[in-house]
Every structure is written in structure tokens, then in C-alpha cells.
Biopython code that builds the backbone (N, CA, C, O; Angstrom):
import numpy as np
from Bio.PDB.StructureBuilder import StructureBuilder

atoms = [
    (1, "UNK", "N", (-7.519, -3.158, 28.867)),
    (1, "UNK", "CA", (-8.550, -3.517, 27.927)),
    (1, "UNK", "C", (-9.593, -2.405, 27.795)),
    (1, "UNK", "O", (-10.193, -2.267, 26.729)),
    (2, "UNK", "N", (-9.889, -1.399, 29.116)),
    (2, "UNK", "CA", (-10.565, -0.896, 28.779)),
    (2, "UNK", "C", (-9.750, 0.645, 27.301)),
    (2, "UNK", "O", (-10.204, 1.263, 26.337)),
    (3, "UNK", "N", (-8.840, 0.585, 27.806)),
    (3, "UNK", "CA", (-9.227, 1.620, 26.679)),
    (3, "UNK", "C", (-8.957, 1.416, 25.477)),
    (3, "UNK", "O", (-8.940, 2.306, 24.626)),
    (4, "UNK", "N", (-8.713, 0.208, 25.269)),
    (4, "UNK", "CA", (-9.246, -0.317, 23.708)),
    (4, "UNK", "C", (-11.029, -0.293, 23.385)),
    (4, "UNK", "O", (-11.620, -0.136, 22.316)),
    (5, "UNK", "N", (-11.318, -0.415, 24.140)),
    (5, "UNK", "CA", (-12.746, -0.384, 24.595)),
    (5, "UNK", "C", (-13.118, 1.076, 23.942)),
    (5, "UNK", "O", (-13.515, 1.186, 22.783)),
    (6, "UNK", "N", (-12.911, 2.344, 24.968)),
    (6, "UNK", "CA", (-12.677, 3.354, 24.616)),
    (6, "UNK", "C", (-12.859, 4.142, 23.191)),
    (6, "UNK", "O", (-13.693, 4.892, 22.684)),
    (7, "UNK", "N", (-11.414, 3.457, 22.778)),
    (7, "UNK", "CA", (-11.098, 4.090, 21.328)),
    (7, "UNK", "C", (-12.055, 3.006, 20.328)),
    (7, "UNK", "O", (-12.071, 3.185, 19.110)),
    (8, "UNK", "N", (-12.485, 2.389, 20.677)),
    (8, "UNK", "CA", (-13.824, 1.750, 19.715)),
    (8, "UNK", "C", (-14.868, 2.170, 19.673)),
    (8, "UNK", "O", (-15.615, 2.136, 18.695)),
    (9, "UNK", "N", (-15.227, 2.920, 21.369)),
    (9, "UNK", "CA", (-16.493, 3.769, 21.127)),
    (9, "UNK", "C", (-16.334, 4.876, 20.120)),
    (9, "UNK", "O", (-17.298, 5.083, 19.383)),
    (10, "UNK", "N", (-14.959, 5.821, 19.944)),
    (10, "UNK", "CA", (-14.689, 6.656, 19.453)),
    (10, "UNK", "C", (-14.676, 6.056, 18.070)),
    (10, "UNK", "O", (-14.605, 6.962, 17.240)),
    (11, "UNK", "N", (-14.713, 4.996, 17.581)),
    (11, "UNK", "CA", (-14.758, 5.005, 16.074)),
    (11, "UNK", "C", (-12.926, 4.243, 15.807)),
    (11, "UNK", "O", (-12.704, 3.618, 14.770)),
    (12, "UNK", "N", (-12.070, 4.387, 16.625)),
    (12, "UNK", "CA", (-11.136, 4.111, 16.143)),
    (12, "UNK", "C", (-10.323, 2.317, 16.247)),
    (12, "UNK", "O", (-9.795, 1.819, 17.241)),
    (13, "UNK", "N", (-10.489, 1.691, 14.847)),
    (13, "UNK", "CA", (-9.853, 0.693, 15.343)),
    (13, "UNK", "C", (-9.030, 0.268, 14.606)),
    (13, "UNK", "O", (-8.899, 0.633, 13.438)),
    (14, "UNK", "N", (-8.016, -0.980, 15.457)),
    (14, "UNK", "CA", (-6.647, -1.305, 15.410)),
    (14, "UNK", "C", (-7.072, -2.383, 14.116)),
    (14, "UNK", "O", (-8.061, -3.111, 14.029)),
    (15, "UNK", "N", (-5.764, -2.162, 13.015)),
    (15, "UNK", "CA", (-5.828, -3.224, 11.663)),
    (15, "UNK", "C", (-5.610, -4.263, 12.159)),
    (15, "UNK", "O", (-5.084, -4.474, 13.251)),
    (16, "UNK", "N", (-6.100, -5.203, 11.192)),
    (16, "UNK", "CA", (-5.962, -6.541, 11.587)),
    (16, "UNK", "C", (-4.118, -7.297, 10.720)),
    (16, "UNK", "O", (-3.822, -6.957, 9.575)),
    (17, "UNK", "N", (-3.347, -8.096, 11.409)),
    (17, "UNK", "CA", (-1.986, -8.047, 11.403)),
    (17, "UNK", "C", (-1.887, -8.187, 9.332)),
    (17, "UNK", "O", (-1.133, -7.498, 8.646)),
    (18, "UNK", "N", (-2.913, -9.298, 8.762)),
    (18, "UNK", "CA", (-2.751, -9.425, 7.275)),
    (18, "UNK", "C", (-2.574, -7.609, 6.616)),
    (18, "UNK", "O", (-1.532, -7.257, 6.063)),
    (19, "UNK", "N", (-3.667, -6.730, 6.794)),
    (19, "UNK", "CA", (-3.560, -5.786, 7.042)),
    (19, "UNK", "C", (-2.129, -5.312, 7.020)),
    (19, "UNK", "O", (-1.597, -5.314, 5.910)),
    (20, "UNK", "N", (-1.545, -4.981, 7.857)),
    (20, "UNK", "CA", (-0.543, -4.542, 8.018)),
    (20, "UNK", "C", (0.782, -4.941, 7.217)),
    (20, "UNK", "O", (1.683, -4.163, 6.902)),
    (21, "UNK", "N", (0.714, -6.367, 6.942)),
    (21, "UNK", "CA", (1.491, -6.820, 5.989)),
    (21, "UNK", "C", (1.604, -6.671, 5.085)),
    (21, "UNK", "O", (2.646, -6.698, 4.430)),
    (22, "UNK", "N", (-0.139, -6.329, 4.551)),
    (22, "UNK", "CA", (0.058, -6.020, 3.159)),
    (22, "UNK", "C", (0.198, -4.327, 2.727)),
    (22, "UNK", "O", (0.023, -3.787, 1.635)),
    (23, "UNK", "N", (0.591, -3.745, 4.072)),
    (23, "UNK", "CA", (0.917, -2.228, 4.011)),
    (23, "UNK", "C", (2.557, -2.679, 4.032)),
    (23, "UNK", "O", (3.107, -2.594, 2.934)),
    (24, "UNK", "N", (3.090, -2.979, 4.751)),
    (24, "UNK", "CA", (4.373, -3.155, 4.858)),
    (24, "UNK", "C", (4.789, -3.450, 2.938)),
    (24, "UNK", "O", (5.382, -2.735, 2.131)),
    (25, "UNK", "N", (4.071, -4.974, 2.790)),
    (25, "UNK", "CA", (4.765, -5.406, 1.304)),
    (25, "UNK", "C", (4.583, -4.447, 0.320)),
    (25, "UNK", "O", (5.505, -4.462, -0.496)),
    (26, "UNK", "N", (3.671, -3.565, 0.088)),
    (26, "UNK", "CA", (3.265, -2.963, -0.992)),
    (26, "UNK", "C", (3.926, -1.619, -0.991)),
    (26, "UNK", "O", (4.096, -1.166, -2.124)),
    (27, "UNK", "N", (4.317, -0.913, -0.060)),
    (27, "UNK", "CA", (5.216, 0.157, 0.374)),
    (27, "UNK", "C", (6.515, -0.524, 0.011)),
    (27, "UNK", "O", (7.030, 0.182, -0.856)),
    (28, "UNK", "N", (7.258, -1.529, 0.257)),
    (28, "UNK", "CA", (8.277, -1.957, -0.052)),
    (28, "UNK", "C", (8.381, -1.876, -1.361)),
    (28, "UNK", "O", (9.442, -1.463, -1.829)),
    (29, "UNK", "N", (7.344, -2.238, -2.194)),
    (29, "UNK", "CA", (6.816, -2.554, -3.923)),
    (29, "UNK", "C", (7.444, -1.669, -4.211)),
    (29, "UNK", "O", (8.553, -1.671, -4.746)),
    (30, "UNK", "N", (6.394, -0.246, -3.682)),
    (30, "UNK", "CA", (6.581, 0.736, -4.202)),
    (30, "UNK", "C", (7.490, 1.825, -4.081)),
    (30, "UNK", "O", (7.410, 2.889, -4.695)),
    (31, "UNK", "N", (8.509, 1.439, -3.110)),
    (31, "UNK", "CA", (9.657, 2.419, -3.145)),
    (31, "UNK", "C", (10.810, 1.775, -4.155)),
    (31, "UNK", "O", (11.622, 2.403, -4.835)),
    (32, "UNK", "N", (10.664, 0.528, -4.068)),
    (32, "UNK", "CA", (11.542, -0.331, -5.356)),
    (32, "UNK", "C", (10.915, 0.139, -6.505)),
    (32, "UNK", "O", (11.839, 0.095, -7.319)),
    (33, "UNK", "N", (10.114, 0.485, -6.991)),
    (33, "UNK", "CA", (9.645, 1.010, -8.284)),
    (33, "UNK", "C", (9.751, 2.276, -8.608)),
    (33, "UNK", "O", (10.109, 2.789, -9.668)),
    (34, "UNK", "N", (9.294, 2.905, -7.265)),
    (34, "UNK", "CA", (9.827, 4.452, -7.317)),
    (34, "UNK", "C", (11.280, 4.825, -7.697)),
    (34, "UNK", "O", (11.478, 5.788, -8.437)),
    (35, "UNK", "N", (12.433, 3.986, -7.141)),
    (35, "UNK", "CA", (13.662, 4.360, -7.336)),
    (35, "UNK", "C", (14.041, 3.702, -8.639)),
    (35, "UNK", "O", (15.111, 3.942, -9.197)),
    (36, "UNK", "N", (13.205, 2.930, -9.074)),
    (36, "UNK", "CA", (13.619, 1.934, -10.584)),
    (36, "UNK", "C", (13.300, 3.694, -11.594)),
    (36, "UNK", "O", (13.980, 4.632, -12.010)),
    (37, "UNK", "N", (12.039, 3.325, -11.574)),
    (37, "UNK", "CA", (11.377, 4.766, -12.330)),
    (37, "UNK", "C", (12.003, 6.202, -12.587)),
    (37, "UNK", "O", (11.951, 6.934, -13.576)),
    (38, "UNK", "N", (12.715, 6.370, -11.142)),
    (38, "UNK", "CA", (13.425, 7.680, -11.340)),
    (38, "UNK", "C", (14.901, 6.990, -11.703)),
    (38, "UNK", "O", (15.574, 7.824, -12.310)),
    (39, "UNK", "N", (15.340, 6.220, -11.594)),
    (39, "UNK", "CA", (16.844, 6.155, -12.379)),
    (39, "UNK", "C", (16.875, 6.154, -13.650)),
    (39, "UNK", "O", (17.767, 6.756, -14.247)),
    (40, "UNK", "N", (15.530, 5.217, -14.537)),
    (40, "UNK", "CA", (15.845, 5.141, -15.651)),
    (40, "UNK", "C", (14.621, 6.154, -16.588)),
    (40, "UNK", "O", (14.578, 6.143, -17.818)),
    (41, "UNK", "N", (13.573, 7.091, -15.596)),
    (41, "UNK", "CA", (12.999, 8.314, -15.950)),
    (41, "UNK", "C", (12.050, 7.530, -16.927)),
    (41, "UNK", "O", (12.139, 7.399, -18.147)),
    (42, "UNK", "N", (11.022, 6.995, -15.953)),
    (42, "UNK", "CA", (9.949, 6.401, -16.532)),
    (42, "UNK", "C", (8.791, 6.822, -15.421)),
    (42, "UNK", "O", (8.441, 6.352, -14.338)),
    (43, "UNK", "N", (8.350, 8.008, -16.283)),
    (43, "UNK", "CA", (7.172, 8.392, -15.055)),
    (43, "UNK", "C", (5.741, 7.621, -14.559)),
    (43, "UNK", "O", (5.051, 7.719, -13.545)),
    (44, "UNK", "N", (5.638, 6.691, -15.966)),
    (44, "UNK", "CA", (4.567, 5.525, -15.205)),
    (44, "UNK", "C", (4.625, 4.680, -14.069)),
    (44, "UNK", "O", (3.766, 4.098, -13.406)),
    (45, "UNK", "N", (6.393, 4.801, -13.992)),
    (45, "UNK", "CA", (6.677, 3.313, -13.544)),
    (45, "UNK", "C", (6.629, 4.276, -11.788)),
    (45, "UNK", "O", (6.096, 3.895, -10.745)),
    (46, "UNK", "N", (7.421, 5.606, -12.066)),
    (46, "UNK", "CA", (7.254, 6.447, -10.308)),
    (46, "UNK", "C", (6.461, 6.956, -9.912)),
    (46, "UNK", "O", (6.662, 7.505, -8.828)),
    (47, "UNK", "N", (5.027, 7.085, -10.577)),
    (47, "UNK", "CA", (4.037, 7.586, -10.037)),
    (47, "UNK", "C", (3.113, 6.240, -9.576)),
    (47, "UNK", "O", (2.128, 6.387, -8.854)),
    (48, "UNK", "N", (3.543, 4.910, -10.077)),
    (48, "UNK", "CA", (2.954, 4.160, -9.522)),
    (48, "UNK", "C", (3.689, 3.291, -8.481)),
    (48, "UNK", "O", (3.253, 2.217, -8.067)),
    (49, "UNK", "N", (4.629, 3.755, -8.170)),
    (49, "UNK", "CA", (4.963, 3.366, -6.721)),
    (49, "UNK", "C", (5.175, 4.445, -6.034)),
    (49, "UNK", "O", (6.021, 4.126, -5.198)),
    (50, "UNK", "N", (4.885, 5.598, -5.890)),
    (50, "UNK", "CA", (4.400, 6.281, -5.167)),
    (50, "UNK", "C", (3.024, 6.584, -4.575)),
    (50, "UNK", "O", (2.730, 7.227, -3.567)),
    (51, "UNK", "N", (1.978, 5.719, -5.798)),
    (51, "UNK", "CA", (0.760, 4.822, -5.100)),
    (51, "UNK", "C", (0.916, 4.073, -4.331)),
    (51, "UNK", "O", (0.659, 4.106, -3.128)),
    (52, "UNK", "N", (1.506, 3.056, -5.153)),
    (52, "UNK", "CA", (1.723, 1.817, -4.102)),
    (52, "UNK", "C", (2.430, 1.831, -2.749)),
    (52, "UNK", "O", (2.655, 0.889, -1.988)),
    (53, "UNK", "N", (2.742, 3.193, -2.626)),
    (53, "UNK", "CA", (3.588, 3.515, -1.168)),
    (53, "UNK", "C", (2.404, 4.283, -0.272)),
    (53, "UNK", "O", (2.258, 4.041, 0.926)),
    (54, "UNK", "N", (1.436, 5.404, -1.131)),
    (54, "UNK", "CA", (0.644, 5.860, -0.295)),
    (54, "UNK", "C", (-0.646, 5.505, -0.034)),
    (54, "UNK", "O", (-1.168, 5.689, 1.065)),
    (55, "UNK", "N", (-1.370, 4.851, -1.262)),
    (55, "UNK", "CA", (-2.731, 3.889, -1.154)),
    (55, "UNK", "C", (-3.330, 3.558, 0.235)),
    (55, "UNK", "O", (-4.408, 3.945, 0.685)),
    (56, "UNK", "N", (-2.187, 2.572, 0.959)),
    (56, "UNK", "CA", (-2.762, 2.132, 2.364)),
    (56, "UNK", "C", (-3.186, 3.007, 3.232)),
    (56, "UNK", "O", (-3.691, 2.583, 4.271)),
    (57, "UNK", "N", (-3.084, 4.335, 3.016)),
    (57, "UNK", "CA", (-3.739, 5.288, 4.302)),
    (57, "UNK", "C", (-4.881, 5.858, 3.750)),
    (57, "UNK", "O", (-5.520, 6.645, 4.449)),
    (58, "UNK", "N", (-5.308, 5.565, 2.450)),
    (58, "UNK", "CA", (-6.830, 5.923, 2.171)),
    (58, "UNK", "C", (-7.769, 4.414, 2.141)),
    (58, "UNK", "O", (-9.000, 4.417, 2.143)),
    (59, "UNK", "N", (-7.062, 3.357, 2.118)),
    (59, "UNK", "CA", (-8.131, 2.250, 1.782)),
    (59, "UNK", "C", (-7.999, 1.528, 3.157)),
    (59, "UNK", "O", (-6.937, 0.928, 3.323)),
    (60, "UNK", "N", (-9.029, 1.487, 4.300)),
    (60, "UNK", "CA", (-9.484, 0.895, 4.917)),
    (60, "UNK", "C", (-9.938, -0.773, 5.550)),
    (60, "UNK", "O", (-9.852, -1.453, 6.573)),
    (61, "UNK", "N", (-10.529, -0.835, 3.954)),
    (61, "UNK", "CA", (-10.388, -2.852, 4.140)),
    (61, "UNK", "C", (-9.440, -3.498, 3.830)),
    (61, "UNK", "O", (-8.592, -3.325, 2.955)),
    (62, "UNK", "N", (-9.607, -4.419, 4.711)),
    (62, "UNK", "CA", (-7.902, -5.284, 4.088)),
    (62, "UNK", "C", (-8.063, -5.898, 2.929)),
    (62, "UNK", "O", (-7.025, -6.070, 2.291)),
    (63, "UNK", "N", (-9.575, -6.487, 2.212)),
    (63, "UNK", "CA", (-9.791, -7.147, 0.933)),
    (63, "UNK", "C", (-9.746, -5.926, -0.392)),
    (63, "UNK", "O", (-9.782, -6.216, -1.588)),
    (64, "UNK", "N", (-9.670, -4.691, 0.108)),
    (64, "UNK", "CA", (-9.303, -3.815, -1.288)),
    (64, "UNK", "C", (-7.999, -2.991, -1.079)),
    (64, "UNK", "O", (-7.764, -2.054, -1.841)),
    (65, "UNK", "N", (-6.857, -3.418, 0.271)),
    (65, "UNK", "CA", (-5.670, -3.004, 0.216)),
    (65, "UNK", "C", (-5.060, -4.401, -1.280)),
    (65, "UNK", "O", (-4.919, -4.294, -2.498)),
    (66, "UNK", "N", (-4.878, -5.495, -0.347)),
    (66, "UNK", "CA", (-4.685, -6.501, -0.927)),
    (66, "UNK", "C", (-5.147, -6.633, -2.859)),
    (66, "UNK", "O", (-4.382, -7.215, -3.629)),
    (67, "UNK", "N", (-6.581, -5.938, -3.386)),
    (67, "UNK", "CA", (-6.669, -6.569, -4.710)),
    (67, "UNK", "C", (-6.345, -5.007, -4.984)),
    (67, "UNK", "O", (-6.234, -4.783, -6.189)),
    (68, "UNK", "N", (-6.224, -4.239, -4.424)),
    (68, "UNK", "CA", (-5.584, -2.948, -5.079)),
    (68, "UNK", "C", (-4.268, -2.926, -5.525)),
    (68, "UNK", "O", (-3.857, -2.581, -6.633)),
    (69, "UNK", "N", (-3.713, -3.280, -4.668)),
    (69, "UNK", "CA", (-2.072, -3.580, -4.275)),
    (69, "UNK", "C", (-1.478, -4.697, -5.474)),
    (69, "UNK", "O", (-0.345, -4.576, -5.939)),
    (70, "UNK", "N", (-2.446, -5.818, -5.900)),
    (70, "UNK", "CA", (-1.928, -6.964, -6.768)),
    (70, "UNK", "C", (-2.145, -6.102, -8.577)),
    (70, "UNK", "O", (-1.566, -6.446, -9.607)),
    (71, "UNK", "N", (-3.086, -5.036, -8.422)),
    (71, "UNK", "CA", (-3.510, -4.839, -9.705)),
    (71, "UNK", "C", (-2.560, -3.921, -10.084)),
    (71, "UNK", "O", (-2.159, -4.074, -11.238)),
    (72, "UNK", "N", (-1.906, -2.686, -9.236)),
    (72, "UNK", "CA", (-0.694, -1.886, -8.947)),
    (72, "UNK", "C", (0.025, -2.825, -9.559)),
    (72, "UNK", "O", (0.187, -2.890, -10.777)),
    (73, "UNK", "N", (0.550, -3.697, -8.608)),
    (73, "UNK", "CA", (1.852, -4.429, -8.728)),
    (73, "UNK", "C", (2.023, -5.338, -9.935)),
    (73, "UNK", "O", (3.166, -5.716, -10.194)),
    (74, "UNK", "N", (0.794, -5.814, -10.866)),
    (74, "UNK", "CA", (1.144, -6.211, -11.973)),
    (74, "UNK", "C", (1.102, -5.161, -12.900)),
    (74, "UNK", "O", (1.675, -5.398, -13.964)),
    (75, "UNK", "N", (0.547, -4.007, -12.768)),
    (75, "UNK", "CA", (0.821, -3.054, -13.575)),
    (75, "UNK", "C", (2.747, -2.546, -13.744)),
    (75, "UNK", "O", (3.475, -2.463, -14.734)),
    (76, "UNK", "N", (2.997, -2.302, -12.245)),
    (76, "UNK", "CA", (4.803, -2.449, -12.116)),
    (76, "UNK", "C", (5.657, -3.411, -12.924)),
    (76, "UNK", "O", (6.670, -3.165, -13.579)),
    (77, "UNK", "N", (5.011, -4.583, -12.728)),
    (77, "UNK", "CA", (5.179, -5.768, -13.528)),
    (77, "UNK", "C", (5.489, -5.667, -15.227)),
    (77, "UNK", "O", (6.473, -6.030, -15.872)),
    (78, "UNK", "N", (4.197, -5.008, -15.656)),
    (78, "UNK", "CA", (4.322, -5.008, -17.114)),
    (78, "UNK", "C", (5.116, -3.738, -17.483)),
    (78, "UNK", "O", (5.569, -3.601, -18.620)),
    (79, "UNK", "N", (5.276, -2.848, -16.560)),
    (79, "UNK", "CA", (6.348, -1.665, -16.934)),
    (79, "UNK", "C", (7.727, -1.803, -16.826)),
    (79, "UNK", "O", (8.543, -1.127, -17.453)),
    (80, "UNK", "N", (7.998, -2.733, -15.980)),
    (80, "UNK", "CA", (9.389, -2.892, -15.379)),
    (80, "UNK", "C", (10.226, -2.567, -16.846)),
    (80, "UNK", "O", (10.702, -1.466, -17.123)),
    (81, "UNK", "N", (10.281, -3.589, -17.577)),
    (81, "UNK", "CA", (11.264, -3.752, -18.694)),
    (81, "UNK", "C", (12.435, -4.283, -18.444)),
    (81, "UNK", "O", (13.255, -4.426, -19.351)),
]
sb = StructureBuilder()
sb.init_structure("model")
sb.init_model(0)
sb.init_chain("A")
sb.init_seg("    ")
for serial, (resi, resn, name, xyz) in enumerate(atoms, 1):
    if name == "N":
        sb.init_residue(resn, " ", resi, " ")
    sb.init_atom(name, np.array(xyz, "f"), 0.0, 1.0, " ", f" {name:<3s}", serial, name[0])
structure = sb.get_structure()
């Protein structure tokens, strides 16, 4: 315990598990969109799951992974075709 302790003084802490899920689901999103995009050469559709794959390592809270991730993913949504 203590060196969880530790790495908190240092600033560093562990996501909370929703968090993580919604890194897991949205990376999943976005490699399914990425490979949709490049088969049928729709660069809206692969540059936005190549967001939706890298997003989670710049956004921090889990309440703007999550409404980032839904606004992405209906954007995927209306591109799909």
C-alpha cells in the first residue's frame, strides 16, 4: 500500500475501472472504423477512428473520455454508410 501511496505523492494515479472500459470500447470503435475507412477509402471515416483509438491518452477524466467517445462514435455512425 505504501507505494501506491508513493506514486500519489508523485502526482501519479491509477484510472478508475469505468475508465478503462471506456478506453478498451472506444479503441475497439476505432480500429473497426479505421479498417472500414481504409477498405472502402473514406478518409473521414479513418481519421476518425484513429481518434477514437488515440483520444484516451490525452483526456484524463473519465466524464470527457466517455462524452468524447459517444460524439466520435455517432459521428462513425453517420459516416458508416
Amino acid at each position: 500500500m505504501d507505494e501506491i501511496k508513493n506514486l500519489e505523492s508523485l502526482g501519479l494515479v491509477l484510472p478508475s475501472p469505468l475508465y478503462i472500459v471506456g478506453a478498451i470500447l472506444f479503441g475497439i470503435v476505432g480500429y473497426v472504423a479505421f479498417r472500414r475507412g481504409r477498405k472502402t477509402s473514406a478518409p473521414a471515416l479513418t481519421w476518425t477512428g484513429v481518434t477514437l483509438m488515440l483520444y484516451p491518452y490525452a483526456v484524463s477524466q473519465t466524464w470527457l473520455l466517455w462524452f468524447l467517445g459517444a460524439g466520435l462514435c455517432g459521428f462513425v455512425y453517420i459516416k458508416w454508410e
